[in-house]
Every structure is written in C-alpha cells, then in structure tokens.
Backbone as a printed PyTorch tensor [residue, N CA C, xyz], in Angstrom:
tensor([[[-49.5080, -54.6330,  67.5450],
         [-48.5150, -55.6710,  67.5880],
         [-49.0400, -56.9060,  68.3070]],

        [[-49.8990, -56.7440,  69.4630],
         [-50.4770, -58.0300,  70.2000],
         [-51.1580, -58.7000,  68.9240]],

        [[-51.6660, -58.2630,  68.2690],
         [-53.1750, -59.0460,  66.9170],
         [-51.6220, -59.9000,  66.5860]],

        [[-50.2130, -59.6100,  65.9270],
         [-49.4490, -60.2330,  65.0330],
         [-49.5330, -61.4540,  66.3800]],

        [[-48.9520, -60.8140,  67.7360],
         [-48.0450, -62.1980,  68.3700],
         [-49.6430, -63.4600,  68.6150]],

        [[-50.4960, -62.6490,  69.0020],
         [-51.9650, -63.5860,  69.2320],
         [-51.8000, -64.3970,  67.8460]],

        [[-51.9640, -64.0100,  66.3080],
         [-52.1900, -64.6690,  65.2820],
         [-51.0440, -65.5910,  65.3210]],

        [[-49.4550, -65.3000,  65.0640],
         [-48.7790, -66.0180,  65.4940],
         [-48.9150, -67.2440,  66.4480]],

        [[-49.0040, -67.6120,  67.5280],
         [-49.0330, -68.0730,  68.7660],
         [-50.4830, -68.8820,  68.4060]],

        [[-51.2770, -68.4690,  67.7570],
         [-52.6960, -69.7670,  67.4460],
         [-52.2010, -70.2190,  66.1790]],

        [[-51.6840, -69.8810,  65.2150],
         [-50.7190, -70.9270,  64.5750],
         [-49.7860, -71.8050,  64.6030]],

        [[-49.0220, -71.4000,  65.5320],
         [-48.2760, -72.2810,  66.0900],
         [-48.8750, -73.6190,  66.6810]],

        [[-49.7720, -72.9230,  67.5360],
         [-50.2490, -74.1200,  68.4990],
         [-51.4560, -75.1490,  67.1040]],

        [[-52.1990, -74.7460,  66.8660],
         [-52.4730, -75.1040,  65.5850],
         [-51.7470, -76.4090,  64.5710]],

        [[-50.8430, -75.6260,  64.2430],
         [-49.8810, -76.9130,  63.6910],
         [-49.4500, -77.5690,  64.4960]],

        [[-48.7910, -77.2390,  65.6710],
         [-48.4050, -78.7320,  65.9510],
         [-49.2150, -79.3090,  66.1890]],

        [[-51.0530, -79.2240,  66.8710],
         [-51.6550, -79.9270,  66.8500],
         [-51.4960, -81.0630,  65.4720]],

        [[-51.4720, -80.5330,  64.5470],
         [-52.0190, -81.0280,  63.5600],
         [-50.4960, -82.0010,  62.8600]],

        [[-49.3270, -81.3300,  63.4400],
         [-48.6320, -82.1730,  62.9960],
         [-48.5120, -83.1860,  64.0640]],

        [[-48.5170, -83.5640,  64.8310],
         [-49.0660, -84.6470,  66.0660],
         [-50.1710, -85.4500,  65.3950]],

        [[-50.7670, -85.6200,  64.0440],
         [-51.9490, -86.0890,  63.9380],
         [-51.3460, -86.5430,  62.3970]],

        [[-51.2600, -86.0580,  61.7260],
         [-51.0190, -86.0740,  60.6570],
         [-49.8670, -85.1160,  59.6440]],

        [[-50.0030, -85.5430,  58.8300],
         [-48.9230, -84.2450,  57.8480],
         [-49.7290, -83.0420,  57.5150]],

        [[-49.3930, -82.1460,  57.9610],
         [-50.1330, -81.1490,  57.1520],
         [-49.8020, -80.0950,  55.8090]],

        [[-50.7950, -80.5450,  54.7100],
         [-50.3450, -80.2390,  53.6230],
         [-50.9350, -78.3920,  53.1260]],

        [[-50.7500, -78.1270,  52.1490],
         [-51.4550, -77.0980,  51.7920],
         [-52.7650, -76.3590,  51.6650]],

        [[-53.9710, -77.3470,  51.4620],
         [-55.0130, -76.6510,  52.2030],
         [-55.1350, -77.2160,  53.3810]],

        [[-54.4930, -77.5920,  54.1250],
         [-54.9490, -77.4180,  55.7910],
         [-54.5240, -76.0920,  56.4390]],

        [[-53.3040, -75.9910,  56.0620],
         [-52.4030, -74.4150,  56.2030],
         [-53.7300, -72.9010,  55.8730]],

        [[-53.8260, -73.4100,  54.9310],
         [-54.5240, -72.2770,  54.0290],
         [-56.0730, -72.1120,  54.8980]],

        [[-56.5980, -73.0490,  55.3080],
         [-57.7440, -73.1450,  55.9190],
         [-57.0150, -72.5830,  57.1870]],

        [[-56.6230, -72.5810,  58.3980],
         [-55.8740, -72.5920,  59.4250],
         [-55.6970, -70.7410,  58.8040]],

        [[-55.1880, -70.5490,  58.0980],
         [-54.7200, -69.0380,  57.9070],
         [-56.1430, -68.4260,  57.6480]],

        [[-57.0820, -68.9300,  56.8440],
         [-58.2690, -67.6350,  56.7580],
         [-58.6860, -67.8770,  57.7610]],

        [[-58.7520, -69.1420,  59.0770],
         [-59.3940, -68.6210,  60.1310],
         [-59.0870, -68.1050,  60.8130]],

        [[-57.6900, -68.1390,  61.5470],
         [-57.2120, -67.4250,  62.0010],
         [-57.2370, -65.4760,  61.8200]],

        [[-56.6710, -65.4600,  60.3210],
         [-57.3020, -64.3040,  59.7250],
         [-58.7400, -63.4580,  60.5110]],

        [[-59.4920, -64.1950,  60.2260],
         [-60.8610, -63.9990,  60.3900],
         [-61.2780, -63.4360,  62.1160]],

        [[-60.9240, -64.4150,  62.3290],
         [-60.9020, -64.3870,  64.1420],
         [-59.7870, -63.1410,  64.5490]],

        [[-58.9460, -63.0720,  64.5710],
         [-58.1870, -62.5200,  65.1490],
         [-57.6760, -61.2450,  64.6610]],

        [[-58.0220, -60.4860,  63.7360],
         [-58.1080, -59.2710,  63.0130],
         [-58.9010, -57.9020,  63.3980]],

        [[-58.7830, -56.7130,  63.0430],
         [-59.5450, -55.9750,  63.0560],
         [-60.7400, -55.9170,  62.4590]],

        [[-60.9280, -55.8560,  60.9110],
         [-61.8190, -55.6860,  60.0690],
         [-61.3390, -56.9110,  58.7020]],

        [[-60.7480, -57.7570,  58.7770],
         [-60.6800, -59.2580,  57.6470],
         [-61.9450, -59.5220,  57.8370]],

        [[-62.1970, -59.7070,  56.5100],
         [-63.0060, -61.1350,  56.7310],
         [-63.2270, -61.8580,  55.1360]],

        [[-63.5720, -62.8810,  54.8200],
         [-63.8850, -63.1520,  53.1180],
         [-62.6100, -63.2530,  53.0250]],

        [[-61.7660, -64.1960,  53.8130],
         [-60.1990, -64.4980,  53.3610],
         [-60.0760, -65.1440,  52.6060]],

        [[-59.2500, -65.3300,  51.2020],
         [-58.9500, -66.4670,  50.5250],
         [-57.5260, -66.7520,  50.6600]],

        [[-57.0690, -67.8610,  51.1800],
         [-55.5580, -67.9540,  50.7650],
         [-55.0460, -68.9870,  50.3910]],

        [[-54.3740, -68.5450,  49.1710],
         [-53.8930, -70.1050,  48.3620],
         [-52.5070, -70.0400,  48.5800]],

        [[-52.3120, -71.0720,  48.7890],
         [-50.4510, -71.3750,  48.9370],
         [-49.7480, -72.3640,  47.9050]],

        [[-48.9550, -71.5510,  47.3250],
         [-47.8520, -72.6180,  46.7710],
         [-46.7870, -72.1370,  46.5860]],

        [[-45.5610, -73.1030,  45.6940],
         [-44.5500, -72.6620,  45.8800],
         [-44.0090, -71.7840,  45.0630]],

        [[-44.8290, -71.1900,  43.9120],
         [-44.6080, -70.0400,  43.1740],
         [-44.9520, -68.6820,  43.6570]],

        [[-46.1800, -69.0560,  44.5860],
         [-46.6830, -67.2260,  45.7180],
         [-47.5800, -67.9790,  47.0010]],

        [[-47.7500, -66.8710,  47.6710],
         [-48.5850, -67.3200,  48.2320],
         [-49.7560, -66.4240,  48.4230]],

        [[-50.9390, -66.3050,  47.9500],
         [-51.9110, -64.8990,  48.0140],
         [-53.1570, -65.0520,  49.1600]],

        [[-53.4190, -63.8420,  49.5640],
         [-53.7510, -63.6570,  50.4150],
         [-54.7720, -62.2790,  50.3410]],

        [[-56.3790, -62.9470,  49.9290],
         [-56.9370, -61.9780,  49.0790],
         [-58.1940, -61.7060,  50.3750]],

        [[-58.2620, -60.4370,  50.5360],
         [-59.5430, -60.4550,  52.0020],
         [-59.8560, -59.2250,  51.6490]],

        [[-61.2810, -59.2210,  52.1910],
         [-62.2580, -57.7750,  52.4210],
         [-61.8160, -57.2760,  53.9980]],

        [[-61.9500, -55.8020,  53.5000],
         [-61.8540, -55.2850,  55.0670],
         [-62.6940, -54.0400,  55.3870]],

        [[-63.1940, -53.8800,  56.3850],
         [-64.3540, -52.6090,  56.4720],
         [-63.8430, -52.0610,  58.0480]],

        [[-62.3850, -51.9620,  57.3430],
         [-61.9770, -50.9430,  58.5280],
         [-61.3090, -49.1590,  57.7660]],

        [[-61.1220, -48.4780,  58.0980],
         [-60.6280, -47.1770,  57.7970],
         [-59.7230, -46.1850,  58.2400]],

        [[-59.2650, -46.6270,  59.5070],
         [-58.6540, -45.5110,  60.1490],
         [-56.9940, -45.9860,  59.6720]],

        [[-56.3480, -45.4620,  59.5280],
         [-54.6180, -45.7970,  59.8250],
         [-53.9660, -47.0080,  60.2490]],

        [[-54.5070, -46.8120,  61.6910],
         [-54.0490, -47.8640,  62.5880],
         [-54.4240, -48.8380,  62.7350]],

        [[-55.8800, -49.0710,  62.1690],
         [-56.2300, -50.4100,  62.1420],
         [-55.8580, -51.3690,  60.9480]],

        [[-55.6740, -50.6120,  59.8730],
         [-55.2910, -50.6030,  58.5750],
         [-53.7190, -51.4280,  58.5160]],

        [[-53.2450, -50.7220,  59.2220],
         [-51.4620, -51.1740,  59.5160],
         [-51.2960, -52.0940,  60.6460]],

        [[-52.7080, -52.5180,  61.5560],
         [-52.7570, -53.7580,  62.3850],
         [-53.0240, -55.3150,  61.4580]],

        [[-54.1320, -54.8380,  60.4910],
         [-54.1080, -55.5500,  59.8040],
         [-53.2120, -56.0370,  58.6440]],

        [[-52.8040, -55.3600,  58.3650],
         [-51.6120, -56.0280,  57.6420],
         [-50.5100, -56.4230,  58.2250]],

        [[-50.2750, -56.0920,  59.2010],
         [-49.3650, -56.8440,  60.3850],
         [-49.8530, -57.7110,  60.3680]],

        [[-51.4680, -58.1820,  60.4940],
         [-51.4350, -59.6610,  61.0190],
         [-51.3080, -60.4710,  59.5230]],

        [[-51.8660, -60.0790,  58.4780],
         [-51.1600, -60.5750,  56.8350],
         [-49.7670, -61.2420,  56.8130]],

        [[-49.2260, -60.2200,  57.0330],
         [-47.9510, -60.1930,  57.0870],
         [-47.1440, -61.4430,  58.0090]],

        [[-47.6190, -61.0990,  59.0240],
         [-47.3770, -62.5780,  60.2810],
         [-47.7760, -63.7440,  60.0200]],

        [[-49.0510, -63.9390,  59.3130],
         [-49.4770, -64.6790,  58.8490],
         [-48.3650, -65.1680,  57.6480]],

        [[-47.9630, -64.6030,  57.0620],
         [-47.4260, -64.9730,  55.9270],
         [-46.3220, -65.5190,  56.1670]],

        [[-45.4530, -64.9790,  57.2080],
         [-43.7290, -65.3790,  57.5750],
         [-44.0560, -67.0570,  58.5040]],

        [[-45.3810, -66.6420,  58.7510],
         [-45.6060, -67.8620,  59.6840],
         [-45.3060, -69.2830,  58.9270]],

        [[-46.5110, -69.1600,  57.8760],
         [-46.3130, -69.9160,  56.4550],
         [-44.7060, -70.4030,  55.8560]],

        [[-44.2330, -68.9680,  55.8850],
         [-42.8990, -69.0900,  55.4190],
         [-41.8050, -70.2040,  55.6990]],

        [[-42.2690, -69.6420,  57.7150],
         [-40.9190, -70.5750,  58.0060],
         [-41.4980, -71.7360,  58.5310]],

        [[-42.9480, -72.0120,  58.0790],
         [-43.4160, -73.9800,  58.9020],
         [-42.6760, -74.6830,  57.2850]],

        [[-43.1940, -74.3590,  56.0660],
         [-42.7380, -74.5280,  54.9710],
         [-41.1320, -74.6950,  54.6440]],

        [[-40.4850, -73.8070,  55.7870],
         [-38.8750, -74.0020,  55.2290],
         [-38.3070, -73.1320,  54.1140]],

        [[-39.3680, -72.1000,  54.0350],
         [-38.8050, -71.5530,  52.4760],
         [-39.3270, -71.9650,  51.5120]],

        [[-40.4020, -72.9400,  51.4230],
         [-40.4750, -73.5160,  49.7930],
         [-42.0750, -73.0220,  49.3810]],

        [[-41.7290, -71.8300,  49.8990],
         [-43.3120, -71.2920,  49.5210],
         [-42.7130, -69.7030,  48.5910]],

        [[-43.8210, -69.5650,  47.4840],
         [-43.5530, -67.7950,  46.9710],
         [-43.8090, -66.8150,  47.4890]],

        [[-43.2130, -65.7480,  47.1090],
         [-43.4420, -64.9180,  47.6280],
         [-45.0970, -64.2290,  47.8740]],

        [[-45.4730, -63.6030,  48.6310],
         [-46.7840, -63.2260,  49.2140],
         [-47.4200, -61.8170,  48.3420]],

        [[-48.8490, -61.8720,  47.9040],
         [-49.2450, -61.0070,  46.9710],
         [-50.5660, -61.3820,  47.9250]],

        [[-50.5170, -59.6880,  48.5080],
         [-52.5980, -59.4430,  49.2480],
         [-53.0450, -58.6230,  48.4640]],

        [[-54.2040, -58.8760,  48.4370],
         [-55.2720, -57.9520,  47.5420],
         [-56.4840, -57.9010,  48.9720]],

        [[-56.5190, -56.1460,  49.0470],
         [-57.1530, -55.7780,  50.3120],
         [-58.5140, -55.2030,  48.9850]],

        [[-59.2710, -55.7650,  49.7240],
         [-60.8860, -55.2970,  49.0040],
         [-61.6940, -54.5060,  49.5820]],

        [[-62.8730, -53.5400,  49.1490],
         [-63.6150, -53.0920,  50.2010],
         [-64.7680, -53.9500,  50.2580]],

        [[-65.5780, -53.7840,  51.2350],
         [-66.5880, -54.4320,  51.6870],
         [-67.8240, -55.3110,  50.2170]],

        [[-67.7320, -54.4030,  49.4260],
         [-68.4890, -54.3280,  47.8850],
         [-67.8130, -55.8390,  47.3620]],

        [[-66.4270, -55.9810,  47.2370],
         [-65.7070, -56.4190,  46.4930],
         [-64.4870, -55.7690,  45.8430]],

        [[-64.3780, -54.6950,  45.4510],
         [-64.1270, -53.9050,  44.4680],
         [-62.4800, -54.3320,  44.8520]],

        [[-61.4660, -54.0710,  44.4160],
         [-60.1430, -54.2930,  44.7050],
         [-60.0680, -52.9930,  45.2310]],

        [[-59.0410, -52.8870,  46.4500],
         [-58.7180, -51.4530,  46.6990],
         [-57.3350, -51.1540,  46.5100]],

        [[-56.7250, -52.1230,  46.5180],
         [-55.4650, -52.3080,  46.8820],
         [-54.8400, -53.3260,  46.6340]],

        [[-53.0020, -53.3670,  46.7820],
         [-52.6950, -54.8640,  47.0000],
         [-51.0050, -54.1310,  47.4690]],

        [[-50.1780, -55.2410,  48.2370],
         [-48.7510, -55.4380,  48.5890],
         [-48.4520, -56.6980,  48.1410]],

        [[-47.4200, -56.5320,  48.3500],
         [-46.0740, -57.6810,  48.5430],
         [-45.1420, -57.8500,  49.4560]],

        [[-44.4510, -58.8900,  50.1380],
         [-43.7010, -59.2200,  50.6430],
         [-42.9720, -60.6510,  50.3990]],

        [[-41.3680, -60.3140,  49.8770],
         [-40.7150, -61.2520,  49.4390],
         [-40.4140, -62.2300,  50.7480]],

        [[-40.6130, -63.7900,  50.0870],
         [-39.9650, -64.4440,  51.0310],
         [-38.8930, -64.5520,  51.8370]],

        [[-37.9260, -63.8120,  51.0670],
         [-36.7740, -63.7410,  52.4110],
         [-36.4270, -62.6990,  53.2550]],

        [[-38.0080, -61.4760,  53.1480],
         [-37.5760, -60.5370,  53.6860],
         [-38.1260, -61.2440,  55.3480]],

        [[-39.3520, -62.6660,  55.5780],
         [-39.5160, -63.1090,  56.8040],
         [-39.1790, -64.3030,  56.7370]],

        [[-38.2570, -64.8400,  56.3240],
         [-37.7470, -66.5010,  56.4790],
         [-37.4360, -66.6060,  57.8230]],

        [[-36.5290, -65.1710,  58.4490],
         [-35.8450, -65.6330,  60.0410],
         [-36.5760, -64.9690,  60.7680]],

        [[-37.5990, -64.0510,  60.5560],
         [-38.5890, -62.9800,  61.4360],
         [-38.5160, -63.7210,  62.5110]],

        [[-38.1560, -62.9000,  63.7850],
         [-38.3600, -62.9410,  65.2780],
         [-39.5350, -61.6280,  65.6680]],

        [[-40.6450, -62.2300,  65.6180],
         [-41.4170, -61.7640,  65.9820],
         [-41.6590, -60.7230,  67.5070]],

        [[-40.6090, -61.2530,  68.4310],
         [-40.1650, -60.3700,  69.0390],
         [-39.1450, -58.9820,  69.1110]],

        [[-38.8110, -59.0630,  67.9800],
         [-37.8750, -58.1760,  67.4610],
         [-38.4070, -56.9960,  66.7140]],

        [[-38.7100, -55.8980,  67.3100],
         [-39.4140, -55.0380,  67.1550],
         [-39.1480, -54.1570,  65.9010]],

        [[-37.2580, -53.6550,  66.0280],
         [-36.8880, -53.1570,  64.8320],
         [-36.8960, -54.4110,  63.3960]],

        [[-37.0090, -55.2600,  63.8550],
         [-36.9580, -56.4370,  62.5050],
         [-38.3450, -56.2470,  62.2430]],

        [[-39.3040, -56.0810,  63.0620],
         [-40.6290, -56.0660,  62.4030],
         [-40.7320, -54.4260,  61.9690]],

        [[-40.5690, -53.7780,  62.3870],
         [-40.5950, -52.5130,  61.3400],
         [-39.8830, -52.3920,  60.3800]],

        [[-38.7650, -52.8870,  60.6590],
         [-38.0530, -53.0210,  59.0110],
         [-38.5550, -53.6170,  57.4840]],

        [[-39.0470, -54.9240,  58.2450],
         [-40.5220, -55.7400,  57.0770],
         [-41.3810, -54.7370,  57.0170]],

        [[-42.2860, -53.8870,  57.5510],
         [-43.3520, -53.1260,  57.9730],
         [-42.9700, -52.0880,  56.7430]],

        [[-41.5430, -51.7510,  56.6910],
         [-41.3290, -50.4130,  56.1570],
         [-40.8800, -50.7870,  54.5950]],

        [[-40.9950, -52.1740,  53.9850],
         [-40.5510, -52.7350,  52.5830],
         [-41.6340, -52.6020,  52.2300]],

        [[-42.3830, -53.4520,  52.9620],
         [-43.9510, -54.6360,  52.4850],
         [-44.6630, -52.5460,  52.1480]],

        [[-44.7940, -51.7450,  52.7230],
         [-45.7310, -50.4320,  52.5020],
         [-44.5780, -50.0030,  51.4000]],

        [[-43.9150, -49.9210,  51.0270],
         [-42.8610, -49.4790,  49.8710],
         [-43.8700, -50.2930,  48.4620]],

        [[-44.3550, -50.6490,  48.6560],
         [-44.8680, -51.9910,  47.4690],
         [-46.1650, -51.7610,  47.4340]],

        [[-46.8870, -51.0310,  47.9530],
         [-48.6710, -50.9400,  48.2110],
         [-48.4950, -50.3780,  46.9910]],

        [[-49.6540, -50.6540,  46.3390],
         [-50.4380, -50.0900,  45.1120],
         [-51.9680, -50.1100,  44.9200]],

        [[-52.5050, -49.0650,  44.9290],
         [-54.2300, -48.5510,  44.7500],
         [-54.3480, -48.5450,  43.3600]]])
C-alpha cells in the first residue's frame, strides 16, 4: 500500500508543479505516469501509457513473480490510473493494462472502469480493496 500512496503523492506534487508552469496536456501526464511507474514499482518497467478520452492503457513488462509483489504492482497501475482519472475530471476512458513478461510476450491484461476511482480516497482502505477486488474480477491470461 506505501508503493500506491508514494506513486500517488509524486504525482500530485508533479502536476502541480507543472500546472504552476503551464497546462498540462496528455503526453505530459502520460510521460509523468511511465516514470513514475518505473521508479516507484516493484518489477515495471518498459511502460507505455497512452491517454485519452475513449481508454486509457497502460501496457508494461514486469519480472516480478511472487503474489505480493504482483498485487503491489497493480496497486500502483491502478493508483496511477484513478490519479489520471480525477486530475482529468472524468474525461478520460476507462483503463486497459497489458502486464508482459520480460520477453515481451503478453501475459495478461485487467480493467478498471472509470467510475469505479473517480472519488478513490486513497486513504480509505476498504474503498481500496473494494477497487482491488473488481479490477482482479476482470484479469485475463
């Protein structure tokens, strides 16, 4: 749960830098999310994320294996994604990851609808397991 509030919390600070400077449009976001991604993850890395207002995808390699790191990382996906959600206001699609292995190969992919994190309080522990327990309802190998 610290990887979500850390990823969180350097986005934040992040944008407002950036909105203090300028507008920030869609690939600044998107850049800002694979690094973050990158940095602050277990096993991400090779993030791609495109944003618009039909989805927003969120395609990364990962060369982790155990359970728990597995379900850290998509926590931080996931955070990542509501983050998006609510700087946007809602006017972004819904979220489609494609988790890869190290090769390339697709291993996987989820979903999470936009309004299941439009109001996410990230401090809200049962609200984040509740997302936690949709977004894994939707995994497909």
């Amino acid at each position: 749960m610290k990887t979500i509030f850390g990823i969180l919390g350097m986005l934040l600070l992040i944008a407002t830098i950036g909105m203090a400077t300028e507008e920030v449009d869609y690939n600044t976001m998107e850049m800002i999310s694979e690094s973050t991604l990158e940095d602050e993850s277990n096993g991400i890395y090779r993030v791609d994320v495109d944003i618009s207002a039909s989805r927003v995808l969120i395609d990364y390699r990962s060369d982790v294996y155990s359970e728990d790191e597995i379900i850290e990382d998509m926590g931080a996906v996931i955070g990542t994604y509501a983050y998006i959600v609510q700087y946007y206001n809602g006017d972004v699609g819904n979220l489609i990851a494609k988790i890869r292995a190290p090769n390339g190969e697709l291993v996987g992919t989820y979903t999470c609808k936009n309004k299941w994190v439009e109001d996410l309080d990230p401090n809200d522990q049962e609200m984040m397991v509740d997302i936690f327990l949709k977004v894994a309802r939707t995994i497909e190998t």
